[in-house]
Every structure is written in C-alpha cells, then in structure tokens.
C-alpha positions in Angstrom: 57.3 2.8 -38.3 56.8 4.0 -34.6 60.4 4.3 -32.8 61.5 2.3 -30.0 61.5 5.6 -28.0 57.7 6.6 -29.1 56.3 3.2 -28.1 57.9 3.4 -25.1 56.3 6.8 -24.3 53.7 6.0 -25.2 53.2 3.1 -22.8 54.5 5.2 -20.0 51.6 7.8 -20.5 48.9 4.9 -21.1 50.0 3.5 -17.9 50.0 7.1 -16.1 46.4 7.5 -17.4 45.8 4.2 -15.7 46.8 4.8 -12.5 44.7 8.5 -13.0 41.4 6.7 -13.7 41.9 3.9 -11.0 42.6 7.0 -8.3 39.6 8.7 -9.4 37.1 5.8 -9.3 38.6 4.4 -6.3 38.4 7.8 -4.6 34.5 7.9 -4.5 34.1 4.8 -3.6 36.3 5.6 -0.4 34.5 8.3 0.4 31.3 6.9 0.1 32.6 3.9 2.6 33.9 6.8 4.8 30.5 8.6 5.2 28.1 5.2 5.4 30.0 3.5 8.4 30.5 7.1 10.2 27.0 7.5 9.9 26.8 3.8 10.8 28.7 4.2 13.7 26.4 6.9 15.4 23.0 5.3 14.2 24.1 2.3 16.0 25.0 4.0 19.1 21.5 5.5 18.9 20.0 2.0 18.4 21.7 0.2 21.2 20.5 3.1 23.4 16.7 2.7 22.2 17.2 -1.2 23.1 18.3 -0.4 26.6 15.8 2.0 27.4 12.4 0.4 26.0 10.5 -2.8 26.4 10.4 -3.3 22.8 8.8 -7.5 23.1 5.0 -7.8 22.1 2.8 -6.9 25.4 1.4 -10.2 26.8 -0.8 -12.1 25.0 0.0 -10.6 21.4 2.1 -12.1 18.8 4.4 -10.2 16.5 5.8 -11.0 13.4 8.2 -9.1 11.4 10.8 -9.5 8.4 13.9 -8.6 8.0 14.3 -5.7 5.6 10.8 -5.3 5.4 9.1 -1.6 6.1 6.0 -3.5 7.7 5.1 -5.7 10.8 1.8 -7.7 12.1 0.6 -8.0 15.7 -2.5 -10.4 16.3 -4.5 -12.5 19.1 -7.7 -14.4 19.5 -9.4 -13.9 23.1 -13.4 -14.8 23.3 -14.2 -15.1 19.9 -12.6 -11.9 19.2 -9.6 -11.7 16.6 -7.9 -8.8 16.3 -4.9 -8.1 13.9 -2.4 -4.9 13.7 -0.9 -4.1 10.9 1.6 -1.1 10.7 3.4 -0.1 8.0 6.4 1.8 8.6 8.9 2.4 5.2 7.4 6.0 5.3 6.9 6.7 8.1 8.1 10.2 9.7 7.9 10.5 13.9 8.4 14.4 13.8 5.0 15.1 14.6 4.6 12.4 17.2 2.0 10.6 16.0 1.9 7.0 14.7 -0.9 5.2 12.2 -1.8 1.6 12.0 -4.6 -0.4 11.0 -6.8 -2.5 13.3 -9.0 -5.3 11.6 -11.6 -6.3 14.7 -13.2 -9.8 13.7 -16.1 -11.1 15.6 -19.9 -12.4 14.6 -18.7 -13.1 11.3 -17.5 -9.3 10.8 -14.4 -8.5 10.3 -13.9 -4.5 11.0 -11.3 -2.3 9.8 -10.5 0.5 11.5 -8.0 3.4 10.9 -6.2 4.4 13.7 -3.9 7.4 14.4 -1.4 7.2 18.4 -0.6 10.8 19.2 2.3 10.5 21.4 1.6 14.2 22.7 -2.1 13.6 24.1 -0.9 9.6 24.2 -4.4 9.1 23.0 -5.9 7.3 20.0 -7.9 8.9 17.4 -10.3 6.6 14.4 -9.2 8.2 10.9 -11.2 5.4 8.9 -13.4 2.8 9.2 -15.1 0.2 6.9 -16.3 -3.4 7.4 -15.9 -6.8 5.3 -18.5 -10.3 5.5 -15.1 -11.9 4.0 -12.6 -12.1 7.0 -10.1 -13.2 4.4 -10.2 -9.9 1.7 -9.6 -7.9 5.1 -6.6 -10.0 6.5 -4.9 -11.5 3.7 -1.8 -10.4 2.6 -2.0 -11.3 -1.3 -2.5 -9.4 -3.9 -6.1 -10.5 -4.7 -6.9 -9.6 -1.3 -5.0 -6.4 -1.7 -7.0 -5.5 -5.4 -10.5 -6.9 -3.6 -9.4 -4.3 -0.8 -8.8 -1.5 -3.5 -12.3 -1.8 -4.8 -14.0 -2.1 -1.6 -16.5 0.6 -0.3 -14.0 2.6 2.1 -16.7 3.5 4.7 -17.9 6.7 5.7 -15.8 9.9 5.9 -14.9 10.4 9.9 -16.3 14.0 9.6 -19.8 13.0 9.1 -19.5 11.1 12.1 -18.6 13.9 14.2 -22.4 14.4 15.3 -22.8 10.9 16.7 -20.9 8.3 18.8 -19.9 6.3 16.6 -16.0 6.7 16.9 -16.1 7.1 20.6 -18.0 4.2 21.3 -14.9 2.3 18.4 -12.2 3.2 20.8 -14.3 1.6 24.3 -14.6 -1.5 22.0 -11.1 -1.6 21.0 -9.7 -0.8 24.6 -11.8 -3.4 25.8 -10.2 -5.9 23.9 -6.4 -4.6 24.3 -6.0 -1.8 21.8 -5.6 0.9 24.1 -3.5 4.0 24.3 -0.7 2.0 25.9 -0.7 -0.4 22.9 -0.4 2.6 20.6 2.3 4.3 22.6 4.1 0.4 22.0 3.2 0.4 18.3 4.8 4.1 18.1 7.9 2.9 19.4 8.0 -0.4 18.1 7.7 1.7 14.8 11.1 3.9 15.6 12.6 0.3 16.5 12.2 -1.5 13.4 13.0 2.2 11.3 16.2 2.4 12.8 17.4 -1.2 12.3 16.0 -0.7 8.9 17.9 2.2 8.4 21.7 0.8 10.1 20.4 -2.3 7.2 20.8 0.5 4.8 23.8 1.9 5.6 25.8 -1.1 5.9 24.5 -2.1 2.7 26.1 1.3 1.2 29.3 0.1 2.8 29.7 -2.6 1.5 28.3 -1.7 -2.0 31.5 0.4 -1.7 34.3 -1.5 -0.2 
C-alpha cells in the first residue's frame, strides 16, 4: 500500500502542477486583455477625434440606415420621381489609396440603373467603374438572397473601357450630380466609410477584451 508520506507528496506535487497550469492559461489571457484595451484605448482617442472634426449626419434630404456590427450601410431619397439608393459596403474596405467605392441604383421611368462608382479623395472626383440596368426595381434594390442570386445571374453591363470612345459615363455623372450624387456626396460616403470602420473596429476590440477577461 502507498504510505502516508507518498500520498501526501503526491498531493503536494498534483496541487503544484495545478497552480502551474492555472498560471499558464491565465497568463495569455492577461496578456491578450492587456494588448486589446491598449489598442482600445488609442483607437478610441482616434474615433472621438474623427467625431469632432467631421459632419458625419446624412446631408439633407437623404436618409441613412445602418446596423450595428454590420460592415454595410444604405443611403436613399425620392425627389421628382427619381429614387436613388447608396449602398456601400465597407468590412473590406482599405482607405490607403484614398479612394472609396459604392454602388448607386438610379430608378426613374420604370428603370432602375445600377451604377458603379469609385470617390477618389485625391482628385475629389467620381469615376463610373460599372454599369447595368434592371425592368425589376426590386432584383436591383432588395436585400434578400433571391434578389442577391437574380443579381448574380444578371447581364453585368458593358465593360467601362469600351465606353471610353463615347459619352456615355460622362453624361452618368451630370445625371447623378443632378440629382445629389456629386463629388461632395462621395467625399461624405468616403468618410462616412472610415466612421462606421473605426467604430467597427473599437466593436472588435472590446469584444477581444472581454472574450479574455
């Protein structure tokens, strides 16, 4: 039989082992809280300072809608006949290069229009990237996933480089800036876009934190 003395041993080391593998799981776990809330701490010092310096409502006369933890927001109005929706998707999106995309669908007549648009903060100009056109406003605008398969099989339009030789594009941007998607509502989008990342982003963090804690 095991002595006294060896038992007691061996509880001693089994409880020494213990208090090794709680020290080395906790220690990560420290560490990782350590790093998310000091990188926390400077992302919100950055975000606060965005706040103060922009505008960052919806310009008059749009309407913006966003979620929470989403990497995508919506901008629309209705003027005229005319309905125009923004979408812009943002989860990866990279502002290194200045430049900003977003998609405009343009309905009027019965047509709804979607065009492809790129803001280059740089030239603070808008450039058409894409372009195509639906008889069924609700394949272009809806948000399900029919709409988004009917959108996959759609005929994408013509590539923007055959286009080169005409008007086409040019005379897309005086139609779109006549109906209040103009530079300036690019340069918005573009910042709106850097907004919503860097909440997004001070989400994720404290997320990490308190996965940790």
């Amino acid at each position: 039989m095991m002595s006294i003395m060896r038992r007691a041993s061996c509880r001693v080391a089994a409880s020494a082992f213990a208090r090794r593998a709680d020290t080395q799981a906790f220690a990560p776990k420290r560490f990782l809280v350590s790093a998310a809330n000091g990188e926390l701490q400077d992302e919100k010092s950055l975000l606060a300072d965005m706040e103060s310096k922009e505008n960052l409502d919806a310009p008059a006369g749009w309407s913006l809608t966003y979620t929470e933890g989403k990497g995508f927001f919506r901008m629309s109005k209705a003027d005229g006949g005319v309905e125009v929706v923004i979408d812009c998707e943002f989860k990866a999106h990279s502002s290194d290069d200045g430049t900003t995309g977003f998609t405009v669908l343009f309905t009027r007549n019965g047509i709804t229009a979607d065009f492809t648009l790129v803001y280059d903060e740089g030239e603070h100009s808008l450039k058409v990237e894409g372009l195509t056109t639906y008889h069924n406003k609700s394949t272009a605008v809806d948000l399900t996933p029919q709409a988004e398969c009917d959108r996959d099989n759609h005929y994408e339009g013509p590539q923007v480089e055959d286009l080169e030789t005409t008007e086409v594009c040019t005379k897309v941007l005086e139609l779109l800036e006549a109906n209040g998607v103009s530079s300036d509502l690019g340069q918005f989008i573009h910042k709106k876009v850097q907004h919503l990342e860097q909440k997004a982003y001070c989400g994720f963090l404290q997320d990490l934190a308190t996965l940790a804690a």
